[in-house]
PyMOL commands that place a pseudoatom at each C-alpha (Angstrom):
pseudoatom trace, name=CA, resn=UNK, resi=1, chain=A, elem=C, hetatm=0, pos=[-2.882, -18.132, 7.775]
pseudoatom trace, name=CA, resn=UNK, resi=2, chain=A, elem=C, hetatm=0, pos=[0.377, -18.152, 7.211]
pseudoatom trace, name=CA, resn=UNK, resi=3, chain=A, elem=C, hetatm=0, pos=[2.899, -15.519, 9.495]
pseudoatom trace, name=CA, resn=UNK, resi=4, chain=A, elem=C, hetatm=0, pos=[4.036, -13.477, 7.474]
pseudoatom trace, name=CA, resn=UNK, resi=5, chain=A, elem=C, hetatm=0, pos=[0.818, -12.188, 6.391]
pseudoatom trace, name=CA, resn=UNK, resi=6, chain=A, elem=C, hetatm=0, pos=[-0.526, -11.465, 9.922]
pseudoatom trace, name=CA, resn=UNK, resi=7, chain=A, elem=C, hetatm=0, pos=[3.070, -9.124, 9.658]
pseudoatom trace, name=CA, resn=UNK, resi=8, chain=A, elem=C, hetatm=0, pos=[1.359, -7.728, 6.626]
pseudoatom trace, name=CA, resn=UNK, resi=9, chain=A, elem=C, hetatm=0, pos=[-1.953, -7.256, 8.373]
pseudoatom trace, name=CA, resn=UNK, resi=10, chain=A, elem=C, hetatm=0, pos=[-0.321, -5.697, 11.791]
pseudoatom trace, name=CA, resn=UNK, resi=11, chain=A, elem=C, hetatm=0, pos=[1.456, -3.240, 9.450]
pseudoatom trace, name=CA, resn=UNK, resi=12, chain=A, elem=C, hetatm=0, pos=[-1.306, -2.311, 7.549]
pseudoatom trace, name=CA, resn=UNK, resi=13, chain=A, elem=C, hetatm=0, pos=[-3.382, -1.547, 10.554]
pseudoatom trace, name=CA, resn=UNK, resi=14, chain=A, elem=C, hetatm=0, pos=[-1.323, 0.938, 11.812]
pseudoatom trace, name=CA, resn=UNK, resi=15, chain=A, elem=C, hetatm=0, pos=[-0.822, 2.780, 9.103]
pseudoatom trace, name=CA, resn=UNK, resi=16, chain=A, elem=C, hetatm=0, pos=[-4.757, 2.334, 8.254]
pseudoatom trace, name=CA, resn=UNK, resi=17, chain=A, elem=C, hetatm=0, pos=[-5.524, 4.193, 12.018]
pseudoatom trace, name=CA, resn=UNK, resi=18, chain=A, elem=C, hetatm=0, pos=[-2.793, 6.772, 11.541]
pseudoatom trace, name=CA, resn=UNK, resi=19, chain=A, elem=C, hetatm=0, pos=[-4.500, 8.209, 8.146]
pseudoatom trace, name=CA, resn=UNK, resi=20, chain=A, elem=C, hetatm=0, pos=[-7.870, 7.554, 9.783]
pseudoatom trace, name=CA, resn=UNK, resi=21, chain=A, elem=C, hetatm=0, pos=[-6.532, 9.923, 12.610]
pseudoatom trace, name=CA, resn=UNK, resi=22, chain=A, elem=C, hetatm=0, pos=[-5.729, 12.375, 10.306]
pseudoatom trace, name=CA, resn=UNK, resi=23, chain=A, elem=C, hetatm=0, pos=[-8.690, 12.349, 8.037]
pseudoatom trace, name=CA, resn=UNK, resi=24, chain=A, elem=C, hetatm=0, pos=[-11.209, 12.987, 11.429]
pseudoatom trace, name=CA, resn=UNK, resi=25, chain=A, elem=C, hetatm=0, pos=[-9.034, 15.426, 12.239]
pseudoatom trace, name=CA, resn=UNK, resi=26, chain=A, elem=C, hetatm=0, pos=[-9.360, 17.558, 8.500]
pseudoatom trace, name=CA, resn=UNK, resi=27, chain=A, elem=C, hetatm=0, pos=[-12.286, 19.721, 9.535]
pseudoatom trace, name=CA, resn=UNK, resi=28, chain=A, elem=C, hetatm=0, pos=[-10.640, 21.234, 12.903]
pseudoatom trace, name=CA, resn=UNK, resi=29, chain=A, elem=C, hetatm=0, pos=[-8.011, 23.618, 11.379]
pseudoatom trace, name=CA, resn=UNK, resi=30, chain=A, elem=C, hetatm=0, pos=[-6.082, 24.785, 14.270]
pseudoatom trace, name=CA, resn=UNK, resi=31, chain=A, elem=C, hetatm=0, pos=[-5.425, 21.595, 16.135]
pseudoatom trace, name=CA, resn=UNK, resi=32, chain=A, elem=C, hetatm=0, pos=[-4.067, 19.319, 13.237]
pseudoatom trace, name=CA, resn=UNK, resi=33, chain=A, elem=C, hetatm=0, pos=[-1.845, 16.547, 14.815]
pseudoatom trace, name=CA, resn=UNK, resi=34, chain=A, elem=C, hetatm=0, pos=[1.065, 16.446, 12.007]
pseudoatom trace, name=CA, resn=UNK, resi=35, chain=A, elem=C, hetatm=0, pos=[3.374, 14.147, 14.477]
pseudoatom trace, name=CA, resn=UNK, resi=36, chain=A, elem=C, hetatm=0, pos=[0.396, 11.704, 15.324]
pseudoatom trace, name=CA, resn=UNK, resi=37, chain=A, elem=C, hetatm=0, pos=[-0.343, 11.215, 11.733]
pseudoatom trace, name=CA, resn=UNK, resi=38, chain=A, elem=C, hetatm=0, pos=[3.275, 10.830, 10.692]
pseudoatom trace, name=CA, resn=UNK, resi=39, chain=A, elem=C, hetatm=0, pos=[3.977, 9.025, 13.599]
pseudoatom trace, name=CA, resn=UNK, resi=40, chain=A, elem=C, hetatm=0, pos=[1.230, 5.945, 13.169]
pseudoatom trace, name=CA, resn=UNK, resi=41, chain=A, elem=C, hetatm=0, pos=[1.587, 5.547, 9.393]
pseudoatom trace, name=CA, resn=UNK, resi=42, chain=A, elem=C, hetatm=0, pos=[5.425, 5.141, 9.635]
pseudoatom trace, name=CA, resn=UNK, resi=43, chain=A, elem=C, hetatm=0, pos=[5.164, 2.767, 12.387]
pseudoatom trace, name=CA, resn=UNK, resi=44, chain=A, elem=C, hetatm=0, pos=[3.188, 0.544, 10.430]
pseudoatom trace, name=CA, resn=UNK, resi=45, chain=A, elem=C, hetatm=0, pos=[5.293, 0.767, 7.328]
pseudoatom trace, name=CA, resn=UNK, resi=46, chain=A, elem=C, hetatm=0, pos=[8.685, -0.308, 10.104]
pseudoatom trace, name=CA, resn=UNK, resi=47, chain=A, elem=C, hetatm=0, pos=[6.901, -2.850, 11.525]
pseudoatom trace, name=CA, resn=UNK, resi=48, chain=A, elem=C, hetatm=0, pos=[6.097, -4.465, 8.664]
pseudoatom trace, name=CA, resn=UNK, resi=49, chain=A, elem=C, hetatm=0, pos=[9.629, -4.118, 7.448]
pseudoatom trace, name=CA, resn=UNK, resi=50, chain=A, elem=C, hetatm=0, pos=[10.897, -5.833, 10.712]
pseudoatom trace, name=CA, resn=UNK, resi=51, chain=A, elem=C, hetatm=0, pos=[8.492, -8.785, 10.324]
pseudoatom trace, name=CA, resn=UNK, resi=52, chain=A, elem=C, hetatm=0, pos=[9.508, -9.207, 6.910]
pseudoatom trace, name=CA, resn=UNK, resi=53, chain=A, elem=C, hetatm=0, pos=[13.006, -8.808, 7.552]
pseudoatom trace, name=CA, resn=UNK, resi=54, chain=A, elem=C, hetatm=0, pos=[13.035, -11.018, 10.440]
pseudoatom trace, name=CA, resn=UNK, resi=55, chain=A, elem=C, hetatm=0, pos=[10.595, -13.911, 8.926]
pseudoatom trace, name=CA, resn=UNK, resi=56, chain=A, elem=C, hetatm=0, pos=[13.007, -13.670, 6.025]
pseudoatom trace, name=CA, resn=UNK, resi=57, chain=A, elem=C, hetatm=0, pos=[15.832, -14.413, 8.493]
pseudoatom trace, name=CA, resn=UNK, resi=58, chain=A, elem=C, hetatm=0, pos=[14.222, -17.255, 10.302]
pseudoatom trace, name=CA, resn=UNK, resi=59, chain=A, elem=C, hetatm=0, pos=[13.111, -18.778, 6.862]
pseudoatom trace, name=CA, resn=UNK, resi=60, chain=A, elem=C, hetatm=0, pos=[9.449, -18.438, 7.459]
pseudoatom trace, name=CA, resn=UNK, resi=61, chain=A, elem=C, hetatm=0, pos=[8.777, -16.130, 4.705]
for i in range(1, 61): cmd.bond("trace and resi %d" % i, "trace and resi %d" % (i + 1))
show_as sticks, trace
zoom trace
């Protein structure tokens, strides 16, 4: 499998847990984790970014 789309993968799964983090978290009103959430699903879309920008850089991708 090529590298770039284990980047892909990596990137996906983080922002996979952070909306699965949020959805288990729908039916307790008062202690909704808005950061968490946020947090995991925008680190996966950054890491992705850096893979693909650095893969790009190397030649790789």
């Amino acid at each position: 499998m090529p590298i770039w789309r284990r980047a892909i993968i990596i990137g996906v799964l983080f922002a996979t847990v952070g909306v699965i983090y949020g959805v288990v978290q729908y039916g307790y009103p008062n202690l909704w984790d808005f950061a968490g959430v946020t947090l995991l699903v925008v680190l996966g879309a950054a890491m992705t970014f850096t893979f693909a920008i650095l893969l790009r850089g190397s030649r790789d991708l």
